[in-house]
C-alpha positions in Angstrom: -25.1 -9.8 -10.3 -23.1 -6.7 -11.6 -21.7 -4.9 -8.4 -21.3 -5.6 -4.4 -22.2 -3.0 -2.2 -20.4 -2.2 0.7 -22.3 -1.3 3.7 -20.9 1.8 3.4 -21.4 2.8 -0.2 -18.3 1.8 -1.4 -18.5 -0.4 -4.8 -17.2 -2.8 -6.6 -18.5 -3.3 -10.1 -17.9 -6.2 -12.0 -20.1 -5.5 -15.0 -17.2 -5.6 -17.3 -15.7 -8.9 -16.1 -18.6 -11.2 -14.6 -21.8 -12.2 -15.9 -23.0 -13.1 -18.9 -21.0 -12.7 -22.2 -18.0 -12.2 -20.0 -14.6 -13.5 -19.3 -16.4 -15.2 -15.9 -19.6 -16.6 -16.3 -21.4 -17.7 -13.3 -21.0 -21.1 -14.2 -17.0 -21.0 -13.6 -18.0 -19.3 -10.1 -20.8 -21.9 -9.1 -18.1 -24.7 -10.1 -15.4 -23.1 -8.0 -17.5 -22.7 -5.3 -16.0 -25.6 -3.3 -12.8 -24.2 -3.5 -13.6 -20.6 -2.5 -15.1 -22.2 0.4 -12.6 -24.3 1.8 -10.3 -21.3 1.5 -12.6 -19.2 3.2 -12.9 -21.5 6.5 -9.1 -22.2 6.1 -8.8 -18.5 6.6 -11.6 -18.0 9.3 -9.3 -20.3 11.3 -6.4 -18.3 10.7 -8.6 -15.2 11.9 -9.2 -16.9 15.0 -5.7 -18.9 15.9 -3.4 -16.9 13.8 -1.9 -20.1 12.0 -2.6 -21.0 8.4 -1.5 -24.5 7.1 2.1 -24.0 5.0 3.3 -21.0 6.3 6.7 -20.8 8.0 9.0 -18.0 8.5 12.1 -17.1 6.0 14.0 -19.4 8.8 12.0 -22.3 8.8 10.1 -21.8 11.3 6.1 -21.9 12.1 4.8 -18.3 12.5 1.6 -16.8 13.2 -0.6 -14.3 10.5 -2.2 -11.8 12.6 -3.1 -8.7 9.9 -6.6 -9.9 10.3 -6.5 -8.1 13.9 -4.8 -4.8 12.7 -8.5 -2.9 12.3 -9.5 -3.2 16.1 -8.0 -1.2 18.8 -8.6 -3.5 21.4 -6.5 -4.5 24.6 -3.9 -7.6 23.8 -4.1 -6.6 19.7 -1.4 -5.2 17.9 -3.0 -1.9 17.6 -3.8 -1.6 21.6 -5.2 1.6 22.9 -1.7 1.9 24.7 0.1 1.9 21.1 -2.8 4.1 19.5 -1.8 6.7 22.6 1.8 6.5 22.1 1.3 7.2 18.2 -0.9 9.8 18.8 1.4 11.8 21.3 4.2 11.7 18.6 1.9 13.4 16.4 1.4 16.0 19.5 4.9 16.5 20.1 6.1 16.7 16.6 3.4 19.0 15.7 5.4 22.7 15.7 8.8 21.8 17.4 9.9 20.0 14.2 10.4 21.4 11.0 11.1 18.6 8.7 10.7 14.5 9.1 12.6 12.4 7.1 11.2 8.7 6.8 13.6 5.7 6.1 12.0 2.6 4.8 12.0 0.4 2.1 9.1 -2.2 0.8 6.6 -2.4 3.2 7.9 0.0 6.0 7.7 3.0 2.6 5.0 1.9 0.7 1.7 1.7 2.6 2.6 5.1 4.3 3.4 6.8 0.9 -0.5 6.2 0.4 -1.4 7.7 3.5 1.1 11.0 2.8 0.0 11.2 -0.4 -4.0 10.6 -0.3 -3.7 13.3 2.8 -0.8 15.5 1.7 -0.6 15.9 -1.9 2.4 17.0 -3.5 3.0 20.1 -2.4 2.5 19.7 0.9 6.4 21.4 1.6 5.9 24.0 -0.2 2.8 25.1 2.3 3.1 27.0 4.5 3.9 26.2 8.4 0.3 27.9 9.3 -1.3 25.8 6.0 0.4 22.6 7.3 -1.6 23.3 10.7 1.8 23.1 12.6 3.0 19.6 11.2 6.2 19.5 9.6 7.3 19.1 6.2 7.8 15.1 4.7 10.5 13.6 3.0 10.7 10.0 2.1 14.8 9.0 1.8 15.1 5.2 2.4 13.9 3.5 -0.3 16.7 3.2 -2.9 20.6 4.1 -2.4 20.3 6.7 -5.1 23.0 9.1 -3.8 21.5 12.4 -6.4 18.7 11.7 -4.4 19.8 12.2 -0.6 22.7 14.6 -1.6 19.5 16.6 -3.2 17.7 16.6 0.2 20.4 17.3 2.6 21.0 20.1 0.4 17.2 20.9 1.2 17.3 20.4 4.7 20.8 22.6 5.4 19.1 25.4 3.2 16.2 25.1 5.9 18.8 25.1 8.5 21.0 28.4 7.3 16.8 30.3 7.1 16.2 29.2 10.8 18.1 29.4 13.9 16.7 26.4 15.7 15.7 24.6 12.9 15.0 20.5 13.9 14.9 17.5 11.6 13.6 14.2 12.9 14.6 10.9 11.1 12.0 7.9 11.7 14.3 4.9 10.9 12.0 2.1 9.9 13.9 -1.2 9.6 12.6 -5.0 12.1 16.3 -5.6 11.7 18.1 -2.6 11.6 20.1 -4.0 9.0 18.3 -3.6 5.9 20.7 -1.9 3.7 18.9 1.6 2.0 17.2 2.7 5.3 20.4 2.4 7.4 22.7 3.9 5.0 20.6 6.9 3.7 20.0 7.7 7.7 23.7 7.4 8.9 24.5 9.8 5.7 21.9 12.3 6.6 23.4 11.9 10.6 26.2 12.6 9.1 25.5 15.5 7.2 23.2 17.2 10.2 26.2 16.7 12.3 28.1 18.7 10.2 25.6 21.5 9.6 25.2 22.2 13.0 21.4 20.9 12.3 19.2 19.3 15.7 18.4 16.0 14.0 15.7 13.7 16.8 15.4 10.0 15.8 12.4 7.6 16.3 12.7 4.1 15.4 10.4 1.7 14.1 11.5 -1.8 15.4 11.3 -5.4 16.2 9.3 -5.3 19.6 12.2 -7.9 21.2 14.1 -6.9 24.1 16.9 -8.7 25.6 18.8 -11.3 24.0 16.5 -11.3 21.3 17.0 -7.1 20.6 17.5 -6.6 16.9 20.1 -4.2 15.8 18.6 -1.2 15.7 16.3 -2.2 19.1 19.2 -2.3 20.9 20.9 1.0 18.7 17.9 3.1 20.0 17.8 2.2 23.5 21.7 2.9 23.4 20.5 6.3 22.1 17.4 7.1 24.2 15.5 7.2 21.1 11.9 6.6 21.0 10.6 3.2 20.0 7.6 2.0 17.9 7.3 -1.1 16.6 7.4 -3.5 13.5 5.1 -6.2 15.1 5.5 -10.1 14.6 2.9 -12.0 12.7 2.7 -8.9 10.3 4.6 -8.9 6.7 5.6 -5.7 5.6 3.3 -5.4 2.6 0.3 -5.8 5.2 2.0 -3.2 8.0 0.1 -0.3 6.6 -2.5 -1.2 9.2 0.3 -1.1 12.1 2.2 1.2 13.8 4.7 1.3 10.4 2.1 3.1 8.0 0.5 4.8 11.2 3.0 6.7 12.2 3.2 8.6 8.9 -0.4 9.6 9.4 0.2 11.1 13.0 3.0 12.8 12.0 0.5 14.9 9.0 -2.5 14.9 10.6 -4.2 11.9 8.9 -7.4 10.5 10.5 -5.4 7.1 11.7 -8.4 6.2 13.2 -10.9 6.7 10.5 -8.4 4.4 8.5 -8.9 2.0 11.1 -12.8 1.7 10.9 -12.5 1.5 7.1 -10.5 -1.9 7.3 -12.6 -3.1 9.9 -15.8 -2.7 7.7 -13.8 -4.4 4.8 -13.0 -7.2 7.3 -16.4 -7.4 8.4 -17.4 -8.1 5.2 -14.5 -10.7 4.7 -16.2 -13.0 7.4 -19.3 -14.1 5.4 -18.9 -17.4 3.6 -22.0 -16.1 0.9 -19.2 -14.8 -1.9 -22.2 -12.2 -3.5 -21.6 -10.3 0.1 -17.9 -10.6 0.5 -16.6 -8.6 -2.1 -12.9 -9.5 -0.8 -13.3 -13.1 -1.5 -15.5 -12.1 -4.7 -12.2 -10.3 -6.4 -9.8 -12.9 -5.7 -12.1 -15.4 -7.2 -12.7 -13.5 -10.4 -8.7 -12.4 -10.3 -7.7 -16.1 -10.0 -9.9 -17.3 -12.7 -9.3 -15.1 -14.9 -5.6 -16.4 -14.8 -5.8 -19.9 -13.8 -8.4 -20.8 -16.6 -8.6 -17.9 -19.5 -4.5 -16.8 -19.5 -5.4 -13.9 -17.9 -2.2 -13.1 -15.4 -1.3 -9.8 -15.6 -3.2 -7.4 -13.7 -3.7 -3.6 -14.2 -3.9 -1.5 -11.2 -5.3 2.0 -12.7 -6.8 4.5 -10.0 -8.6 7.6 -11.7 -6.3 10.2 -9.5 -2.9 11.7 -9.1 -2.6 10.8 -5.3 -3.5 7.1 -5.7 -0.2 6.2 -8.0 1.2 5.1 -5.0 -1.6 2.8 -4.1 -1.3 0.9 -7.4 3.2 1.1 -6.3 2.2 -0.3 -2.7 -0.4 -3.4 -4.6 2.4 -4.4 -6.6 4.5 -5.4 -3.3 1.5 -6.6 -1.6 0.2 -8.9 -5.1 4.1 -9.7 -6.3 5.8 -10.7 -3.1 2.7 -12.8 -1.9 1.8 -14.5 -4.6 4.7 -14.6 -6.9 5.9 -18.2 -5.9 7.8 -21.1 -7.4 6.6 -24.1 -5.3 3.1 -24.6 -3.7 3.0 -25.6 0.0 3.5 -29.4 -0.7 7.2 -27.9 -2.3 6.2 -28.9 -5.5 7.3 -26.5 -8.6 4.4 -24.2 -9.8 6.2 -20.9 -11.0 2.2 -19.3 -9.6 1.9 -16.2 -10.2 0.0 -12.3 -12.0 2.3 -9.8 -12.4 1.0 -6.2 -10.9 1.4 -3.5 -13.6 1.0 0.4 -12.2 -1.1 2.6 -14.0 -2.6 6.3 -13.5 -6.1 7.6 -15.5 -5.8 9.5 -17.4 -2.6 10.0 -17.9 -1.7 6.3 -18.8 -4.7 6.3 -21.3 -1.9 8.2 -23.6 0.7 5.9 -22.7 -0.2 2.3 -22.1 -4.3 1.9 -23.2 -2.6 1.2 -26.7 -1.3 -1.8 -25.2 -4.0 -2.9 -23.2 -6.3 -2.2 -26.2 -4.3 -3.7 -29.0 -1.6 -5.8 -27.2 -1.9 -9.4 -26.2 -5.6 -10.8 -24.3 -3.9 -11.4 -20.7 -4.3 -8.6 -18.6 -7.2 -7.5 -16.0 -7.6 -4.3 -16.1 -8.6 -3.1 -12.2 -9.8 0.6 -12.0 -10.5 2.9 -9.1 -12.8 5.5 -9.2 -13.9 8.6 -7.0 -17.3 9.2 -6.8 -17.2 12.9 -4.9 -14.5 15.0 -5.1 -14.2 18.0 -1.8 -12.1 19.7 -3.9 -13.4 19.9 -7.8 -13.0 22.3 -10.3 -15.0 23.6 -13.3 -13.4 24.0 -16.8 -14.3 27.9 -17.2 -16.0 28.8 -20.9 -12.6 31.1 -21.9 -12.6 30.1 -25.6 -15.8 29.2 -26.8 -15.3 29.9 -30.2 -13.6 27.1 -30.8 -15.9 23.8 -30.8 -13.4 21.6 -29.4 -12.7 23.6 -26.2 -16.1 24.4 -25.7 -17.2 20.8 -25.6 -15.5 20.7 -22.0 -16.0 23.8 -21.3 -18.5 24.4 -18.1 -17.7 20.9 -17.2 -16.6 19.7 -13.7 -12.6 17.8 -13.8 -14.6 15.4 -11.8 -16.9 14.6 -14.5 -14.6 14.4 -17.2 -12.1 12.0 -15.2 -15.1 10.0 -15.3 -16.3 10.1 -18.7 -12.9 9.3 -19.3 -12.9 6.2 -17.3 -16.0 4.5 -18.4 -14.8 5.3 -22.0 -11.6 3.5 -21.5 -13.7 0.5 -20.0 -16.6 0.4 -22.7 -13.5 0.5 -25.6 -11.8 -2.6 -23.5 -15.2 -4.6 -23.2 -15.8 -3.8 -26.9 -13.2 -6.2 -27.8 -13.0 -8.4 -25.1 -10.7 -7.5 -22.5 -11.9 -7.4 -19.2 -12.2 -4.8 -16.5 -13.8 -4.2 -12.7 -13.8 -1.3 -10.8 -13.7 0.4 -7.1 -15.5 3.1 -6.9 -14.9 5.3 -3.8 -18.0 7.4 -2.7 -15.2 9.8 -1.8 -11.6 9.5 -1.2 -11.1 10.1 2.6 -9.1 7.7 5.3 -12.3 5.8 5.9 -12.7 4.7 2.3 -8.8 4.2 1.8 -8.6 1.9 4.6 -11.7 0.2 3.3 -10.2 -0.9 0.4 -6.9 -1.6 0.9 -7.6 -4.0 3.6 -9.8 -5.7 1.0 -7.0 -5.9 -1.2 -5.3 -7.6 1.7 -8.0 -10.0 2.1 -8.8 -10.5 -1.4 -4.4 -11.7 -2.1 -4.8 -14.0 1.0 -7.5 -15.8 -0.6 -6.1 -16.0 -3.7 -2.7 -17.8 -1.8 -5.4 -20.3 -0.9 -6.5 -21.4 -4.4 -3.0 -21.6 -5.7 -2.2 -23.3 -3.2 1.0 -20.8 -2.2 1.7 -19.4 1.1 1.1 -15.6 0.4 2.6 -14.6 3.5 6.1 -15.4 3.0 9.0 -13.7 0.6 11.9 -16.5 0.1 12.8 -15.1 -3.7 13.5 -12.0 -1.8 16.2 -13.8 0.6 18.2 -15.3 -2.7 19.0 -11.5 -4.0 19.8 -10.4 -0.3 22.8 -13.3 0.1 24.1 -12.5 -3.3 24.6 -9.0 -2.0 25.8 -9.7 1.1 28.5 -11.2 -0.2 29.0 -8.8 -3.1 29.2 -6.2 -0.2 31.8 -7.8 1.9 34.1 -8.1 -1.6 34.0 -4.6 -1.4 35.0 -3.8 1.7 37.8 -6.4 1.0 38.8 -4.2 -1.4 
């Protein structure tokens, strides 16, 4: 068996990694079987109760693992048709009364919606027009480092957009569970700041820890001290996984993205992630391959290389979501295991004249995991301008589509040539149905994977160690 077939079209091709003559044989899978298993009905009961064995919050505590639920808009679910409303009538009331949106976040409250803005957007979304945007406003994203070029060289954006326009808004979505996190909270009190001081209408939303009351987080209880509109960071959902929630979501509604659409993709990947026969669960089929590949042939470094501008920041948001939940030093019994494949981000073609020298000729350890689009709305053909010469015109007349493709399947059959291992998505188009689809297997496909290893993938404590060593670095500071 080469490929799994998604009910909807969507593939993933294995022909380069499984199968005879190949890093995996069928044997390895057959003998693994037991395992895959186990980990399968471990996580079924996780589906269903929320709990999986090992996993306690950065304090110790137990706490539930409810991304399985994201896809379904049902009452009582994270994503309830109350919250779907409430999204949806931001997108309504941003949509021609603001001028520019300004997202802090940082990790998992930037990362899955960079995917959405870029997949829908492009990059050149602000330099549309107002009428070409359909009304929606133009997108900045400003919380993910402390780089101060970086936000002095948007305010200076956004004031130059202010002296153009009389009644020019800006409206900062502050995305933080704590309200504390250090590059959101700082880049948005600097662009307060700065708005104040230009005379510019700045609106805030913020994207929160649900709590009320005593148990209010910071910026909870800064919002309702500000009448600012609420949305939430939900419990029982890591960042890397929030795409799915109201924290990716609510850059879709804010550009017009089909949030919905994205919705019914990950439900049709989770769908398929309920059947214990591996040959139809291509979620569980990847992380079997993946783990393999590391656990028994050295293989632990894993190239994530989508065939497409717009889908770098798919292969930026994997790297959180493969890193932070599988990157672990002790298993769940505390033992030390140092687990873990590093993600590596890659773009074709453009990284076939960068890095394809390495994963050609370099060391036999990485995966290389490509992503292909099928059908592109938007395609171009290469016009015959210079036929004369024989190496233009052998492209000449030829769809971009086509050649990305070529391209592709060229980098794979040199790989397989000399024994390094590849697999491949391949998107019948690229649209928020087929993005949701395979991002949420991803998602199922590294919570698998935590079960083999033996890891709890849904916890971060080597991100806690750097966070105390800065705290205190901080308060030195202030010190003086």
């Amino acid at each position: 068996m080469s490929q799994i077939t998604y009910d909807s079209g969507l593939v993933f091709d294995m022909t380069n990694l499984y199968g005879p003559d190949k890093l995996i044989s069928e044997g390895d899978v057959r003998a693994f079987k037991d395992t895959y298993e186990k980990a399968h009905d471990t996580l079924q009961e996780m589906r269903v109760r929320g709990i999986v064995a090992g996993h306690l919050s950065k304090d110790g505590e137990p706490e539930k693992v409810l991304f399985p639920q994201l896809p379904y808009i049902v009452e009582g679910n994270i994503n309830s048709p109350e919250r779907m409303v409430a999204l949806e009538e931001l997108g309504r009331k941003v949509r021609n009364s603001v001028d520019a949106v300004v997202f802090f976040g940082i990790g998992g409250s930037y990362l899955g919606g960079k995917v959405l803005f870029d997949v829908h957007c492009g990059p050149y979304w602000n330099m549309k027009t107002t009428e070409e945007r359909k009304g929606y406003p133009q997108v900045y994203f400003a919380g993910n480092n402390v780089d101060p070029h970086s936000l002095s060289s948007l305010i200076s954006v956004l004031r130059a957009g202010g002296a153009q326009k009389a009644d020019y808004t800006v409206m900062a979505i502050v995305i933080s569970k704590s309200g504390s996190t250090i590059e959101p909270m700082s880049g948005y009190m600097i662009l307060q700041q700065a708005m104040n001081d230009a005379a510019i209408t700045l609106k805030t939303v913020a994207v929160t820890d649900p709590h009320e009351g005593p148990k209010a987080t910071l910026l909870h209880d800064l919002a309702e001290k500000s009448g600012w509109p609420i949305f939430y960071v939900p419990d029982g959902i890591g960042g890397r996984f929030s795409v799915f929630s109201e924290v990716g979501l609510i850059v879709g509604v804010v550009t017009g993205f089909d949030i919905r659409a994205f919705l019914n993709g990950a439900r049709e990947a989770d769908q398929m992630a309920k059947n214990r026969e591996i040959t139809k669960n291509p979620a569980m089929m990847n992380s079997v391959l993946k783990y393999l590949a590391g656990a028994k042939y050295g293989h632990d470094l894993e190239v994530l290389m989508p065939y497409a501008d717009c889908l770098k920041s798919l292969s930026e948001w994997y790297i959180q979501l493969l890193a932070e939940s599988l990157g672990k030093r002790l298993d769940k019994q505390g033992n030390v295991i140092n687990y873990g494949r590093t993600p590596i981000v890659a773009v074709g073609t453009t990284d076939m004249h960068a890095q394809t020298q390495e994963h050609q000729e370099g060391p036999h350890d990485k995966v290389v995991q490509f992503v292909s689009i099928k059908t592109w709305k938007d395609d171009l053909i290469v016009p015959h301008l210079y036929d004369e010469y024989d190496r233009l015109s052998a492209f000449s007349g030829l769809p971009l589509s086509s050649i990305l493709e070529a391209a592709r399947s060229a980098n794979a059959e040199a790989l397989i040539g000399d024994d390094r291992p590849s697999a491949t998505f391949v998107l019948p188009e690229l649209n928020a149905f087929y993005l949701g689809e395979l991002m949420f297997t991803l998602c199922w496909s590294i919570a698998y994977e935590g079960e083999f290893a033996n890891v709890d993938a849904f916890n971060q404590p080597g991100v806690e160690v750097y966070k105390r060593f800065l705290g205190g670095r901080l308060k030195k500071l202030q010190e003086g």
